[in-house]
N, C-alpha and C positions, 0 to 999 in steps of 0.2 A: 694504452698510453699511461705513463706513471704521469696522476698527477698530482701525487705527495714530493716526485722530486722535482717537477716542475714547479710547485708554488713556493718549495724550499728555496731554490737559486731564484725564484722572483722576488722571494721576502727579504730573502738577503742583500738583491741589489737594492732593497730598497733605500736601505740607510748604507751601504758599503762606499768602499773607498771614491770610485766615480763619482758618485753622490757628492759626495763633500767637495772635490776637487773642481769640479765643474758647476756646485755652485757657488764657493766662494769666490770663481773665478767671473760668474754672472751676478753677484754682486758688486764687484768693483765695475763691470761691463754696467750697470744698472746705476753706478754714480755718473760715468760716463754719460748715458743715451737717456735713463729712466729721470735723473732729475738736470743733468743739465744741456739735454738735448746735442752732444755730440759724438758724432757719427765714425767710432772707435770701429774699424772692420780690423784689425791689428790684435788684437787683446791675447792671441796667442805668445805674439813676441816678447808680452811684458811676462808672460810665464817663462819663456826661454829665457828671458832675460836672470828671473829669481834663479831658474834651475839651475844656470849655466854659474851664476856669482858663487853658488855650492860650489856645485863640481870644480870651476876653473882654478877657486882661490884653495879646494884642496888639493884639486891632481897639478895643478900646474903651480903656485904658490909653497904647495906643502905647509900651508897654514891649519890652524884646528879649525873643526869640523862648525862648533859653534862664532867663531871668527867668520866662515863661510857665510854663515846665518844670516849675519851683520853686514857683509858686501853686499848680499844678494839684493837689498834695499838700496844700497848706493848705486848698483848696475839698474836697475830698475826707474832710479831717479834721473840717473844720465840719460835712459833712452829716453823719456817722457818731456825732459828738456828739451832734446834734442829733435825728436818730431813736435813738440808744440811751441817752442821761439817760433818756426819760420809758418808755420800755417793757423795757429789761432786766433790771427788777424784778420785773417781769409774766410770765406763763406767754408757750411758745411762739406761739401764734395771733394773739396781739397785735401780736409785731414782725412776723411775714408781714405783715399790714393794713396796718400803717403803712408798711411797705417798700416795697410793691407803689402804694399811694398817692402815697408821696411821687417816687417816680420818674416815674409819669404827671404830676404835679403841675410837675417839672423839666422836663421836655418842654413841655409847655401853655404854661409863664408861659414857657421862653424864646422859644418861637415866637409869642410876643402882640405884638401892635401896641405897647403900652406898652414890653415889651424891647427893643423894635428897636433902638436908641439903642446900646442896652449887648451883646446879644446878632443882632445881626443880623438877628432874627426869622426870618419863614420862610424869608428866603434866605438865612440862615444868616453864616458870616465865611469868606473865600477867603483864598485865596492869603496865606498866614502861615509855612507850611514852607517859602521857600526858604530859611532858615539851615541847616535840617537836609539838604536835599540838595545845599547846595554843598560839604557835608563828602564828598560822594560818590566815590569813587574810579571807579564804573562811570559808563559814557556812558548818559545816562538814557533817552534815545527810542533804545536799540540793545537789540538781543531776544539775548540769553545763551541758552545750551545747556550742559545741564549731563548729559549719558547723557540717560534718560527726560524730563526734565523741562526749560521752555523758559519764560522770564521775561523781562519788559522789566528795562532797564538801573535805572528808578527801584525797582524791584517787590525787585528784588538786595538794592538797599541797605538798604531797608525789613526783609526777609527776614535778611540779614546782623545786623541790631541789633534784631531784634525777637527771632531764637531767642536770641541771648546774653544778651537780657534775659529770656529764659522758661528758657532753662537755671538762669541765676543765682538768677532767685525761687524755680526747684524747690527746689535743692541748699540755700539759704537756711531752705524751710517745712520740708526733710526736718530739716537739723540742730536748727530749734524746737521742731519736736515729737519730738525724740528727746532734747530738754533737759527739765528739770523741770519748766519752765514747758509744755512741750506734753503731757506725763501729767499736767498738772491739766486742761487741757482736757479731755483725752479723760475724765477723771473726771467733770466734769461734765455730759461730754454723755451719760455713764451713769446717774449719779447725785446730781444735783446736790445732795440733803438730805443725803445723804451726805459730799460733798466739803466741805459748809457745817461738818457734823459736826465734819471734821478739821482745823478755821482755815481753810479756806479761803475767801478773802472771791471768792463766785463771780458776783457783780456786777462789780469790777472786773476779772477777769480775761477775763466776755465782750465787756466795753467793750474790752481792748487786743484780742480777735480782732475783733471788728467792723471797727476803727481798722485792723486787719492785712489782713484781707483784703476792706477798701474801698480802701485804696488799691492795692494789686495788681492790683484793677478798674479805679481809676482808670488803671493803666500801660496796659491793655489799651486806653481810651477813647484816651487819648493815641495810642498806635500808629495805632488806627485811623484817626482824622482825620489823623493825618500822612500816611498812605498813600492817604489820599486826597484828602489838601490841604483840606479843607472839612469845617465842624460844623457838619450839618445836623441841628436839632431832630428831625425824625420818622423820622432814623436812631436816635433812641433811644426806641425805642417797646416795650412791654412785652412783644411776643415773643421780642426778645433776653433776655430774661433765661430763659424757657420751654427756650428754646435752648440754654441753657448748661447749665438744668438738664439737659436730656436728655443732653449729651454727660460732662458728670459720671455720671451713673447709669447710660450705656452703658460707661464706664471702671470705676466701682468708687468708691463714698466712700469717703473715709478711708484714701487707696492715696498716692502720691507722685507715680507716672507717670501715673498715671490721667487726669487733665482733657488729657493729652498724647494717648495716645494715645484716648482717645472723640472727639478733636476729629479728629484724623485720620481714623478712621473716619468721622465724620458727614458732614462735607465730602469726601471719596473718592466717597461711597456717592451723597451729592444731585450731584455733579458727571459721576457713572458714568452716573446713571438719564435726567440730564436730556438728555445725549448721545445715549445709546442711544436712546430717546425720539423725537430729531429724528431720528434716523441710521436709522430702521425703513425697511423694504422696503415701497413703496407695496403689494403687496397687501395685507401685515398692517396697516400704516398705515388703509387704506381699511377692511378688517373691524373695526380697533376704531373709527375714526371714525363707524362706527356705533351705538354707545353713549357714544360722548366727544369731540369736537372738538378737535381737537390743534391747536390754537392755542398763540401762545406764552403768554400767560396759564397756560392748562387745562394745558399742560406746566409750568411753574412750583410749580403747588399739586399736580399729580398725582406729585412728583418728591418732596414732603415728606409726600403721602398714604400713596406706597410704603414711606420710611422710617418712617414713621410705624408700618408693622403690623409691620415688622419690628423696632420697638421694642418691641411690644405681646410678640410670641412673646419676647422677652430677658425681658419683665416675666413671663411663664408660668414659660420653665424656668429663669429665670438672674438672678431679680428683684435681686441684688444686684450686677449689672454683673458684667464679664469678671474683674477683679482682686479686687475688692470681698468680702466676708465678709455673712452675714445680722447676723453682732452688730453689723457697723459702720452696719447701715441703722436697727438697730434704736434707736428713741427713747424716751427715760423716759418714761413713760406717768400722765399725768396729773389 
């Protein structure tokens, strides 16, 4: 087995582009769930949502690319209205439904033959970010070394503006919720009869977490089609959001670093296993090929099966993630 080049592609996912994208995307999920206790299964679609305000407002608008930038907030804000007027009123279970709905729903209709016009449809919108890497200071098809870790020249620049925008939103959520405004949330995600008790009007203040940490998703959906130049509908499919939840609840709700470092873990761990995986010694290869086909397929789901129990033994003895508290999991009970 090499395992100089298996620790290489581990070290690298460790802070690589995934990293960043899924956890800024479990930080806005972590304004949501971690400090105001509601129950966002959706948070994919506010990525769709960012990505689609790029791509639509250049392949379909033919506006500039950083105009794009600036919709992508305002599509972002629209959906976030528009699933939290009619259910913020309502107990938890509700907004999960509608959440989870409406983002397979953003997927569907932009991948139909009737959006194609406006959203690409199944083949989605290409080629839109070269504004943003002609900002590049690295040479984009030249492979960097950095100690452990090795990146193309485009992966750099992407990596360079994507922590400092995941630095900036932490340092951003930590000083909100240590304002007034973020000890109401955390009230109401305690207590919401209670919060109401003491004036606090706790419909609009989970409309501004909604609004908060949809568009923080939104930065996430951005990044990500930027780094990969293309807004492919069934890249937003309702596992991503499953995804995030897991790597929030392997960090800890309701922590600061946490969607940081659960995202590093997650990606570490599926990028360790699936190496390891290829890299086995034909005998052992051969003896489990005997109950499993190591196919690249069978390696793919068997790499998110592994992490998967080893999520299950965190939920046994450590159900509230690495950093995490049991109060902060716990929800007003209904």
């Amino acid at each position: 087995m090499d395992w100089g080049f298996i620790f290489e592609r581990s070290f690298s996912a460790m802070i690589g582009p995934e990293v960043v994208v899924y956890a800024i995307a479990a930080v806005g999920l972590n304004v949501h769930f971690g400090y105001t206790g509601l129950m966002n299964f959706g948070q994919v679609g506010f990525m769709a949502a960012g990505a689609y305000g790029v791509g639509v407002t250049v392949y379909w608008l033919e506006w500039n690319f950083w105009i794009g930038i600036l919709f992508s907030f305002v599509y972002v804000a629209v959906l976030a209205l528009l699933l939290g007027l009619p259910t913020l009123r309502l107990r938890a279970d509700y907004l999960s439904l509608v959440t989870i709905a409406a983002s397979e729903t953003i997927r569907l209709l932009a991948r139909s033959r009737v959006m194609k016009p406006y959203t690409g449809g199944v083949e989605g919108v290409n080629q839109f970010a070269g504004p943003f890497y002609d900002l590049s200071p690295f040479e984009l098809g030249k492979f960097y070394s950095f100690g452990p870790f090795k990146y193309l020249g485009r992966d750099v620049w992407v990596l360079v503006v994507g922590w400092t925008l995941l630095i900036l939103i932490t340092l951003m959520v930590r000083q909100l919720m240590r304002s007034p405004w973020g000890r109401t949330l955390r009230a109401i995600r305690e207590d919401e009869d209670a919060a109401r008790a003491l004036g606090k009007n706790a419909y609009f203040f989970k409309m501004q977490s909604l609004l908060l940490g949809g568009m923080i998703g939104g930065v996430a959906g951005v990044i990500q089609v930027i780094q990969k130049a293309s807004v492919q509908a069934d890249t937003f499919n309702p596992v991503i959001t499953f995804t995030i939840w897991t790597i929030l609840i392997v960090g800890g709700p309701g922590r600061i670093w946490s969607p940081i470092v659960g995202s590093s873990i997650y990606w570490t761990l599926i990028v360790f296993i699936e190496n390891t995986l290829r890299q086995l010694p034909p005998g052992v290869r051969s003896t489990l090929e005997d109950t499993v086909q190591l196919s690249d397929f069978n390696i793919a789901m068997l790499r998110f099966i592994l992490v998967g129990l080893g999520l299950l033994l965190l939920a046994r003895f450590r159900p509230q993630g690495i950093f995490g508290s049991r109060e902060e999991m716990a929800l007003d009970r209904r």
